[in-house]
N, C-alpha and C positions, 0 to 999 in steps of 0.2 A: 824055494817052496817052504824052507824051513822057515823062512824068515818072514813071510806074509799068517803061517797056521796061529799063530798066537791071536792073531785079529780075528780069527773069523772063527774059534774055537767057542762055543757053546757051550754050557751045562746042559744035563738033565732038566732043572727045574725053569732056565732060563728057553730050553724048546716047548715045555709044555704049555709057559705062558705066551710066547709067543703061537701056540698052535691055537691057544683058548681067544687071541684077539684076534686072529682071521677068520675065526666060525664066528664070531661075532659083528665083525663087519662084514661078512657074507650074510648070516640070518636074522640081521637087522630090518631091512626091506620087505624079507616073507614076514615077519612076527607084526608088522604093522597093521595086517589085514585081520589077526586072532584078538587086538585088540580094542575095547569099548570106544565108539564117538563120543566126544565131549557134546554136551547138550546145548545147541547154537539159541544164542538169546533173542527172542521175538520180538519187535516193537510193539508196545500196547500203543494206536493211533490214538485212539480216543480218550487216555488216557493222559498222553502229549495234549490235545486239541485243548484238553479240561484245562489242564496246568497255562497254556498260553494264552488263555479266555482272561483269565485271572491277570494275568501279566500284564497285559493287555487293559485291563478294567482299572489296574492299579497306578497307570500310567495316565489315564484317561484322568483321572481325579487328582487335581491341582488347588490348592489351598486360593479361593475365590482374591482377585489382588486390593491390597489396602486404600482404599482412596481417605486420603487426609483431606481435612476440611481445608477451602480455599477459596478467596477471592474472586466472583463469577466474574468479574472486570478485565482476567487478565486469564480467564479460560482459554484454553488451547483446543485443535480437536481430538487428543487423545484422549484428555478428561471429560470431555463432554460425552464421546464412546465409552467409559467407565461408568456414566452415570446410565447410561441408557435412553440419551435426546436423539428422536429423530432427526436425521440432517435438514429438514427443510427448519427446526426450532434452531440446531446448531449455525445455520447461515445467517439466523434473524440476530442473532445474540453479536455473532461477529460483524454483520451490517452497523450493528446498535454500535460497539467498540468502533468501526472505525469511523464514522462519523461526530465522535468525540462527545459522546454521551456516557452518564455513569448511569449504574445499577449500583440503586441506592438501600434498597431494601427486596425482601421476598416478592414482595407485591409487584414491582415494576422487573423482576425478574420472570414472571412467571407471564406478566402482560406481553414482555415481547417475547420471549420462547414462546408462547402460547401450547403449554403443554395443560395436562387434565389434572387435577386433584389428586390421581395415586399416583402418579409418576411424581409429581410437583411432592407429596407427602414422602418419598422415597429421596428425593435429592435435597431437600430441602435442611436436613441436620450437616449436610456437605459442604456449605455455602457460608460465608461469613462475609461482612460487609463494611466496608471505611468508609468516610467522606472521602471524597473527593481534597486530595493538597492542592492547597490556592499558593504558588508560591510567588514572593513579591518581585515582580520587575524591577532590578537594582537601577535607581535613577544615578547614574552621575552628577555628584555633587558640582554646582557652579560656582566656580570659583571668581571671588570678585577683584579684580585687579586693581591694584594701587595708580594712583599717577606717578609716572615717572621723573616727571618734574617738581615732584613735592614728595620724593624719597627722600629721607636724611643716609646716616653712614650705616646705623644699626638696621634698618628695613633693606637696605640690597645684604648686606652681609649675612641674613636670613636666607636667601637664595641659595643654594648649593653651586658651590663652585667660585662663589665670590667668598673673598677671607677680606682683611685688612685694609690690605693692599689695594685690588683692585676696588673695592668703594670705595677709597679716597679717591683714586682715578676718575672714576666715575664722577663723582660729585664735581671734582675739580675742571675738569672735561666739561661738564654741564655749565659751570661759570663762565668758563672761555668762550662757550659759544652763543653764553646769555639762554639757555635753554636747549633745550633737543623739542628738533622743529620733525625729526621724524628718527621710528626706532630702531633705522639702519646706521644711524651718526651711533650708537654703541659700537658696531665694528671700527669702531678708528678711535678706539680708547685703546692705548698701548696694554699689549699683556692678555686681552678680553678675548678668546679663541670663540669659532663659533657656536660649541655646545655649552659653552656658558650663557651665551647670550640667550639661545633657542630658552635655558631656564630662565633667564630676568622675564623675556617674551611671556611664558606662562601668570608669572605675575605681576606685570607692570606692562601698562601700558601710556598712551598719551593721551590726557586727556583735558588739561588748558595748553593749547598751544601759546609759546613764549612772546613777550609782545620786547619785538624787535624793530626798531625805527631806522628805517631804511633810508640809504644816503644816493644821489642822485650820479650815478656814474659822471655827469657832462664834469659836475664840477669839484666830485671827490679830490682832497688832497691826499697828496705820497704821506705823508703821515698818517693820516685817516686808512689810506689801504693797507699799511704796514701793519694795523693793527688790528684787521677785520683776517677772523679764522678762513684758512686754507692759501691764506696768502700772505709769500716772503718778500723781502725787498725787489727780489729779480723780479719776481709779477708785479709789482708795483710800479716798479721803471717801466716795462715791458708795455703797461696798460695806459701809460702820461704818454709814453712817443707814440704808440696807436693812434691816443686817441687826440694827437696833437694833429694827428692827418685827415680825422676825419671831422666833415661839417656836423653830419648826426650820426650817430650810433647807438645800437641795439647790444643790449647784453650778448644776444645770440652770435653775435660777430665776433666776440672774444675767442670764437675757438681757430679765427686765423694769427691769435696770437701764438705762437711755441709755447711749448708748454700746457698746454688748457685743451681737456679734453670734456667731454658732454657731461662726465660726473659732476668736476671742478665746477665746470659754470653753473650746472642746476644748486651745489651746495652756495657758490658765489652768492647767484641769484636770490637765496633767502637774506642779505643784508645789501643789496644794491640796487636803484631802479633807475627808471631812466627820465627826464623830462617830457 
C-alpha cells in the first residue's frame, strides 16, 4: 500500500484543477444553449443570376475570325462560310474549279457566284487574282543516231562504257565482217557486255547496210570458207564433204551438219548464196 501511495498522491492545487476540468466538461453542453447564433449567410439569387448573365455575355463575344485575302481559285468551303456565300453560289464556284476553269478577275467572279453587289462589295477586298501558270510540256529531245558503220574510234569512245579498248574492237570486228549487217553482231565483239551495247543502241544505229558480195555455196572453195566470219577450218571440211554428197543444196540444210545451229547459218547466210 506503501508502495503504490506515492502514484496516486495529489496536491491541493493539483485537485482543484482537476475538480475545475470536470465542471467544465460537464457545463460545456448546458452553456451552449445561453450562447449567441452566428449569423447563417443568405444567398442573394439574383444577385448570382446578375453576375452569370455577364459571364455568360462575356463569353458570348469572340473577336469576329481574320480572313486573309486569297485566291477564289483555290477556295475551300470554310472560306467561302467566312465570307458569307450562299451554298447554292458556293457550289457554282466549286462546279467552275472543277471543270478546269479560272476566275480571272472580280467580274467573272461574281458572274458565276451570282451574288448581289453588297455581298460582292463585302468580299470583294478578300479576293486576289493570278493568271492562270501555263506550264511547258517537256518534249523529249530526239536524239539523232549516228551510222554505225561509219563510226571512227573517237565517236564509239564517246559512248559510256566503251574506253580504248573496246573501240578498237569494234572497228576492227566491223573490218572482219566487211560491215555489220545487223546490231546484234556487236554482242560477239569480245569484251562488249550487254549494257554497253544497249548504250552504243542509243546512239548508233545502221543505217547503209555493208555491200557484201556473196559467194555461191555449190562452188565456194576451202580457202574461200576459211576466210568467211563464223567459220573455222572444221566447218570448212565439214561443208566440202556435205556438199560432195549432195546434187543440190540449200543453205538451210547446213544445219544437218554438226556443229551449225539456226544462229550460225542465218549469220553464214549473209556472205553465201546458192545457184
Amino acid at each position: 500500500m506503501k508502495f503504490f501511495r506515492p502514484h496516486f498522491y495529489l496536491s491541493k492545487a493539483q485537485r482543484n484543477a482537476l475538480l475545475l476540468l470536470v465542471v467544465l466538461l460537464l457545463g460545456v453542453p448546458y452553456l451552449k444553449g445561453f450562447l449567441p447564433e452566428a449569423a447563417q449567410n443568405t444567398l442573394d439569387h439574383k444577385a448570382m443570376e446578375k453576375h452569370q448573365s455577364t459571364i455568360d455575355s462575356l463569353v458570348r463575344i469572340q473577336a469576329p475570325p481574320v480572313i486573309y485575302p486569297f485566291n477564289p481559285n483555290f477556295m475551300t468551303d470554310y472560306r467561302a462560310y467566312l465570307l458569307g456565300l450562299p451554298t447554292a453560289s458556293i457550289d457554282r464556284l466549286l462546279n467552275h474549279k472543277k471543270s478546269g476553269k479560272w476566275l480571272n478577275n472580280l467580274e467573272d467572279f461574281k458572274k458565276v457566284a451570282e451574288i448581289d453587289d453588297s455581298l460582292m462589295a463585302f468580299v470583294a477586298p478578300h479576293l486576289i487574282f493570278s493568271q492562270k501558270k501555263k506550264y511547258n510540256v517537256y518534249k523529249k529531245k530526239e536524239v539523232v543516231k549516228k551510222d554505225l558503220n561509219q563510226a571512227d574510234i573517237a565517236a564509239l569512245k564517246a559512248v559510256y562504257g566503251v574506253g580504248e579498248k573496246l573501240s578498237n574492237r569494234i572497228v576492227k570486228y566491223r573490218k572482219l565482217l566487211q560491215g555489220f549487217s545487223l546490231m546484234d553482231q556487236l554482242y560477239e565483239v569480245y569484251g562488249l557486255d550487254s549494257a554497253v551495247v544497249d548504250e552504243i543502241r542509243k546512239k548508233f544505229e545502221i543505217k547503209t547496210l555493208p555491200n557484201i558480195k556473196k559467194i555461191a555455196l555449190d562452188t565456194i572453195s576451202y580457202s574461200d570458207l576459211v576466210r568467211l566470219p563464223y567459220l573455222n577450218s572444221t566447218d570448212a571440211q565439214r561443208i566440202i564433204r556435205w556438199r560432195s554428197t549432195r546434187e543440190e543444196i540449200e543453205i538451210s540444210e547446213l544445219l544437218n551438219i554438226e556443229g551449225f545451229d539456226s544462229l550460225k547459218i542465218d549469220r553464214i547466210n549473209l556472205y553465201l548464196s546458192t545457184l
